[in-house]
mmCIF file of the N, C-alpha and C atoms, coordinates in Angstrom:
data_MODEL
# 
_entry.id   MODEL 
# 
loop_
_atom_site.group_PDB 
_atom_site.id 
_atom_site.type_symbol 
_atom_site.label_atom_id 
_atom_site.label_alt_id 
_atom_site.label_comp_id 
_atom_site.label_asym_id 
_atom_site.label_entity_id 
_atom_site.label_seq_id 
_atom_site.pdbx_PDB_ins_code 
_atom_site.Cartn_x 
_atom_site.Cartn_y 
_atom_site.Cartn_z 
_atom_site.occupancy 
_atom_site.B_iso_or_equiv 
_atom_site.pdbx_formal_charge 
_atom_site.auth_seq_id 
_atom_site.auth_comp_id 
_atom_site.auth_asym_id 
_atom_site.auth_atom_id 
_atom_site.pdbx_PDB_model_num 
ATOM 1   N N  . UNK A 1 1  ? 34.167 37.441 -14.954 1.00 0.00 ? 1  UNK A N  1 
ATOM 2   C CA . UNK A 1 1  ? 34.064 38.878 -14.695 1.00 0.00 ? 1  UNK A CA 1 
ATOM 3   C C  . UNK A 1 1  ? 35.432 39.540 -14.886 1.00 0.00 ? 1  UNK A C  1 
ATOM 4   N N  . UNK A 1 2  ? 36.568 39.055 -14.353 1.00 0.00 ? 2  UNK A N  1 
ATOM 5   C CA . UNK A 1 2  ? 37.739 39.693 -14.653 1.00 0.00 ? 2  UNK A CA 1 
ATOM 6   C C  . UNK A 1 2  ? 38.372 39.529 -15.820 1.00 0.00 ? 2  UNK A C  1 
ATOM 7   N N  . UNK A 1 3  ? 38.352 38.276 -16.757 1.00 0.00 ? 3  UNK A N  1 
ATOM 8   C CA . UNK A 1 3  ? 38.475 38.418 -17.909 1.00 0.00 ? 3  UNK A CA 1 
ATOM 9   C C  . UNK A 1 3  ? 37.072 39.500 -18.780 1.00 0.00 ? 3  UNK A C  1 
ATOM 10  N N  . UNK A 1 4  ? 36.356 40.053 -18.544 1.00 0.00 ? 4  UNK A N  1 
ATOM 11  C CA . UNK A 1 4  ? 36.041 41.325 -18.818 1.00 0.00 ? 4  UNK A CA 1 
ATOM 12  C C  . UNK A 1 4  ? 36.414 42.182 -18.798 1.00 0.00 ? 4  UNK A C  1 
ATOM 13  N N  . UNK A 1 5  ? 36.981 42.560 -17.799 1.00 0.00 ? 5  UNK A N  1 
ATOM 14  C CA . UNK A 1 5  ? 37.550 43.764 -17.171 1.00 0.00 ? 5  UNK A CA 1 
ATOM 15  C C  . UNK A 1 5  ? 38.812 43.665 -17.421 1.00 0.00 ? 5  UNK A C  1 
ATOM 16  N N  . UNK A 1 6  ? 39.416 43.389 -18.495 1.00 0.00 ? 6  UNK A N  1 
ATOM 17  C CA . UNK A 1 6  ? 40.381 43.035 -18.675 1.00 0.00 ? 6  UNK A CA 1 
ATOM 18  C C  . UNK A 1 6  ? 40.305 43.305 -20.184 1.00 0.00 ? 6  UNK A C  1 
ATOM 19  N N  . UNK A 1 7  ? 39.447 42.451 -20.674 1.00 0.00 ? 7  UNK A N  1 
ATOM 20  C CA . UNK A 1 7  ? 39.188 42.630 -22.103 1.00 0.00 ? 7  UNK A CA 1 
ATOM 21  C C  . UNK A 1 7  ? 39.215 43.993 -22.259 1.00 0.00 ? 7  UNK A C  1 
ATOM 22  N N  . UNK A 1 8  ? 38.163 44.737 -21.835 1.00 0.00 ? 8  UNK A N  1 
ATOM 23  C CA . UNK A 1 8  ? 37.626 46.291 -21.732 1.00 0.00 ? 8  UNK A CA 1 
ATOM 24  C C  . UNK A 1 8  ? 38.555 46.845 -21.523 1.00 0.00 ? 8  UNK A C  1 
ATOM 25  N N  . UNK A 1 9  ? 39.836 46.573 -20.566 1.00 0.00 ? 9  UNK A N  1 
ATOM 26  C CA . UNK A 1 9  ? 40.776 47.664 -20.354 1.00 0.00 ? 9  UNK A CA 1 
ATOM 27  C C  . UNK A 1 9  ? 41.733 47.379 -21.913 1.00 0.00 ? 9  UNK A C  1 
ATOM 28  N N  . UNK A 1 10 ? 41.768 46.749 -22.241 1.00 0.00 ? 10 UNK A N  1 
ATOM 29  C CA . UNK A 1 10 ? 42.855 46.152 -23.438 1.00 0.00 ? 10 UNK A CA 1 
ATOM 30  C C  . UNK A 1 10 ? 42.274 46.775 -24.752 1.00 0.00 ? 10 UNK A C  1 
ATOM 31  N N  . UNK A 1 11 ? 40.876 46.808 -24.872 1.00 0.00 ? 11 UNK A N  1 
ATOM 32  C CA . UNK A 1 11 ? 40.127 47.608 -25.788 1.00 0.00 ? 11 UNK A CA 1 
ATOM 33  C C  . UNK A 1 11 ? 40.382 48.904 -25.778 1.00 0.00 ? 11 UNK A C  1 
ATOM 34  N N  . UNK A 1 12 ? 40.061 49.374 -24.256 1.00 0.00 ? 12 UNK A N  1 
ATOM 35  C CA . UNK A 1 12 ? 40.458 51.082 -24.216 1.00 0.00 ? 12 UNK A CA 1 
ATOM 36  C C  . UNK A 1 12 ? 42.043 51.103 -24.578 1.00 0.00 ? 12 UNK A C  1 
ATOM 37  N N  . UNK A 1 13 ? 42.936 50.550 -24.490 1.00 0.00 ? 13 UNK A N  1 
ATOM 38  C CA . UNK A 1 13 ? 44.141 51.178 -24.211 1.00 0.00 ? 13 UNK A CA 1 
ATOM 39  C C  . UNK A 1 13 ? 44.752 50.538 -25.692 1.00 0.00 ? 13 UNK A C  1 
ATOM 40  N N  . UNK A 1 14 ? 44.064 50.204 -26.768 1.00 0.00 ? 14 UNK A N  1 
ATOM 41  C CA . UNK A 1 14 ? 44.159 49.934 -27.941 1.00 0.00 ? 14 UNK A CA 1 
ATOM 42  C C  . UNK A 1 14 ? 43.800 51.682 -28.732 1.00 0.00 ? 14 UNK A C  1 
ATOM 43  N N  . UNK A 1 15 ? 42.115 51.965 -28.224 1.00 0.00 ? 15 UNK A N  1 
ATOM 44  C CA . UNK A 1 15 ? 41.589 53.471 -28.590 1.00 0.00 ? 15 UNK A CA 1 
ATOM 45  C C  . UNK A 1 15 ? 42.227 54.125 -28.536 1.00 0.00 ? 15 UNK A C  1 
ATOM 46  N N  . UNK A 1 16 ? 43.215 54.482 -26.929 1.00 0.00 ? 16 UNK A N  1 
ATOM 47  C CA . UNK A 1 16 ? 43.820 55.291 -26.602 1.00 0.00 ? 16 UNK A CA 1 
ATOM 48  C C  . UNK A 1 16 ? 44.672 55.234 -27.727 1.00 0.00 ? 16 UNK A C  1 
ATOM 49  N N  . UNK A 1 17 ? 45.779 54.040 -27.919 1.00 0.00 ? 17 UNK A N  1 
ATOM 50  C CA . UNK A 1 17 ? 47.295 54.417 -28.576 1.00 0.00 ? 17 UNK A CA 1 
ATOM 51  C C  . UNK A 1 17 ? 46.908 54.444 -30.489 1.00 0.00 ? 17 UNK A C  1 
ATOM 52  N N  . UNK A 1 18 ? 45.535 53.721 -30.772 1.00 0.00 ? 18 UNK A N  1 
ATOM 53  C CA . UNK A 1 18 ? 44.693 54.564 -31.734 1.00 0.00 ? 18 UNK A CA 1 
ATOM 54  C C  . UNK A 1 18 ? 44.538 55.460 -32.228 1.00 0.00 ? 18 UNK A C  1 
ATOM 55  N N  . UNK A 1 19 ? 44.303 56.708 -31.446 1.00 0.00 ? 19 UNK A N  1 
ATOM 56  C CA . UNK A 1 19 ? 43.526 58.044 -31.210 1.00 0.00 ? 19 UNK A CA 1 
ATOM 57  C C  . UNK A 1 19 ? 45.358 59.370 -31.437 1.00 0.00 ? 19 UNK A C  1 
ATOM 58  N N  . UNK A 1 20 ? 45.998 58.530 -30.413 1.00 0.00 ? 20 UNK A N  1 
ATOM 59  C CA . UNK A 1 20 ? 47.268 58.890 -29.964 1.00 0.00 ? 20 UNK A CA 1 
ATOM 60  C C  . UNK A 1 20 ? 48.445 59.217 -31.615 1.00 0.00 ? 20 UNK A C  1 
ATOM 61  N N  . UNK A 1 21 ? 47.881 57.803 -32.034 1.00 0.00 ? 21 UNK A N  1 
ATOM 62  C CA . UNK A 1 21 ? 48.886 58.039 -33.311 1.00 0.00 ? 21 UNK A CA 1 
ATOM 63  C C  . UNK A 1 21 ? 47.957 58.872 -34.525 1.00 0.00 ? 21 UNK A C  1 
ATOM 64  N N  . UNK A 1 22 ? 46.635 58.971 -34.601 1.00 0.00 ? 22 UNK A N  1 
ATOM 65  C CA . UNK A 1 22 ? 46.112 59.605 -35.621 1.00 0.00 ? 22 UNK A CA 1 
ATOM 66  C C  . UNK A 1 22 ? 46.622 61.138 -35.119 1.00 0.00 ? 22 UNK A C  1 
ATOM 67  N N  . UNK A 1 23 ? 46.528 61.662 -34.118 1.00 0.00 ? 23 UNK A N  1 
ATOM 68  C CA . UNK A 1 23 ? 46.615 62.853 -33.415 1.00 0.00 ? 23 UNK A CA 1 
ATOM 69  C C  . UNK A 1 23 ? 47.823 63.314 -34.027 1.00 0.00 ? 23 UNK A C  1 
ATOM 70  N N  . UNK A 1 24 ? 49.147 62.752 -33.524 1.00 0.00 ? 24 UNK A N  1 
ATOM 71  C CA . UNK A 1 24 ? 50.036 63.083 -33.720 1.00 0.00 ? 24 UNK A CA 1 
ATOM 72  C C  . UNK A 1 24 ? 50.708 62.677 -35.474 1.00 0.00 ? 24 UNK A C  1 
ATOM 73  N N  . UNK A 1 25 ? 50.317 61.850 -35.726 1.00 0.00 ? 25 UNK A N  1 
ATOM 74  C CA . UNK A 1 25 ? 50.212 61.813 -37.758 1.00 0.00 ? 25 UNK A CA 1 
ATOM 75  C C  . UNK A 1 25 ? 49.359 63.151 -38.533 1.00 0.00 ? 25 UNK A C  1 
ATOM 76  N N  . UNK A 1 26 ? 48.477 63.534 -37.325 1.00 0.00 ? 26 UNK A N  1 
ATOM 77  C CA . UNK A 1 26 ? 47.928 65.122 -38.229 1.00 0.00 ? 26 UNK A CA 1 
ATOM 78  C C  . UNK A 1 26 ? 48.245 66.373 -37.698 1.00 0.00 ? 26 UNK A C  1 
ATOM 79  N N  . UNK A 1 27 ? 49.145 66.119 -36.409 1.00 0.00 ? 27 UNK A N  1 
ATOM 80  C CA . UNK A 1 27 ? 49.892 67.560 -36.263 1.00 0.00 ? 27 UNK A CA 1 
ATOM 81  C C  . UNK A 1 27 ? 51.380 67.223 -37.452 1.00 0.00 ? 27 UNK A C  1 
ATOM 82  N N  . UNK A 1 28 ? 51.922 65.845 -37.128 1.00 0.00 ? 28 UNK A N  1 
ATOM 83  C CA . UNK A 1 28 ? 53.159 65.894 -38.263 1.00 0.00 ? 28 UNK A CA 1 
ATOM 84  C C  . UNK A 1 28 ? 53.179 66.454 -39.505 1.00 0.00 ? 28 UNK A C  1 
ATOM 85  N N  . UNK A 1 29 ? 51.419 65.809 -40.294 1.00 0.00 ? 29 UNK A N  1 
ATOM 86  C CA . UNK A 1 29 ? 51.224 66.178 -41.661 1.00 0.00 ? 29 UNK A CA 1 
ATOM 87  C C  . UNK A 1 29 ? 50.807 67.197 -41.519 1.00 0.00 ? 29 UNK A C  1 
ATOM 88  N N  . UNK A 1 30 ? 50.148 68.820 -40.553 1.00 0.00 ? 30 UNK A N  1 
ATOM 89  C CA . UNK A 1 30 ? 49.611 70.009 -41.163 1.00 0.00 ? 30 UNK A CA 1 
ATOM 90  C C  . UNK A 1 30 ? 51.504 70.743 -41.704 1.00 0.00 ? 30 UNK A C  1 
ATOM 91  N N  . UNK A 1 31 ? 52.439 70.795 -40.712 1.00 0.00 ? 31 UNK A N  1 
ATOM 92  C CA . UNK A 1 31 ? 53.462 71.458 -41.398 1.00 0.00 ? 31 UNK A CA 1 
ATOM 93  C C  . UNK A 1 31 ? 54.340 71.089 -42.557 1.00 0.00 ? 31 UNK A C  1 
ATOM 94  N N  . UNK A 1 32 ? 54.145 69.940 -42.746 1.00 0.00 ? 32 UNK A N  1 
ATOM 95  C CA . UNK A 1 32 ? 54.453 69.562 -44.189 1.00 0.00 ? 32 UNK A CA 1 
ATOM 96  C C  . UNK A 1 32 ? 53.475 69.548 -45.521 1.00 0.00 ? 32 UNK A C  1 
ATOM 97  N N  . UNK A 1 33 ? 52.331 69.778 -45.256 1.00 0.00 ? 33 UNK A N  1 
ATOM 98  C CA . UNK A 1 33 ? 51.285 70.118 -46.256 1.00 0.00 ? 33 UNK A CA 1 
ATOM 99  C C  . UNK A 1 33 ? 51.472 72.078 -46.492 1.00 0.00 ? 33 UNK A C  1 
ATOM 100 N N  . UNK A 1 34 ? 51.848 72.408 -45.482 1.00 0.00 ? 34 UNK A N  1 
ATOM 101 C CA . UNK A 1 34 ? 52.067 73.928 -45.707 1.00 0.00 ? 34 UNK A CA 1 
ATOM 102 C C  . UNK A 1 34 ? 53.668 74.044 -46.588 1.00 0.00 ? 34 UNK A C  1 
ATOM 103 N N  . UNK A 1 35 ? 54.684 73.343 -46.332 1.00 0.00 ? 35 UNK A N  1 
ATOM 104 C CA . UNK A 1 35 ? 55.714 73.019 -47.178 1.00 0.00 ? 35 UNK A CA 1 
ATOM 105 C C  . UNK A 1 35 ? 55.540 73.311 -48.702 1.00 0.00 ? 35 UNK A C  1 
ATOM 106 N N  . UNK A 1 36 ? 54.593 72.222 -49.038 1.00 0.00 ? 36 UNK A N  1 
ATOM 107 C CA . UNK A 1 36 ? 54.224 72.012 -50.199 1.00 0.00 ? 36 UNK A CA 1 
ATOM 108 C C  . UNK A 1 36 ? 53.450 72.648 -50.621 1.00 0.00 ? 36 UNK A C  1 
# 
């Protein structure tokens, strides 16, 4: 059971820093696409 709950938290907090870098890779790229 706790190696579940464990797994699951390691999954989410993969999504999270996932989610985290697409986010911030498409606020970086809208002002440099307006650049160009």
């Amino acid at each position: 059971m706790l190696s579940f709950i464990l797994r699951r938290l390691g999954t989410m907090a993969l999504t999270m820093l996932c989610l985290t870098m697409v986010v911030f890779f498409l606020i970086n790229l809208d002002p440099n696409l307006k650049k160009l």
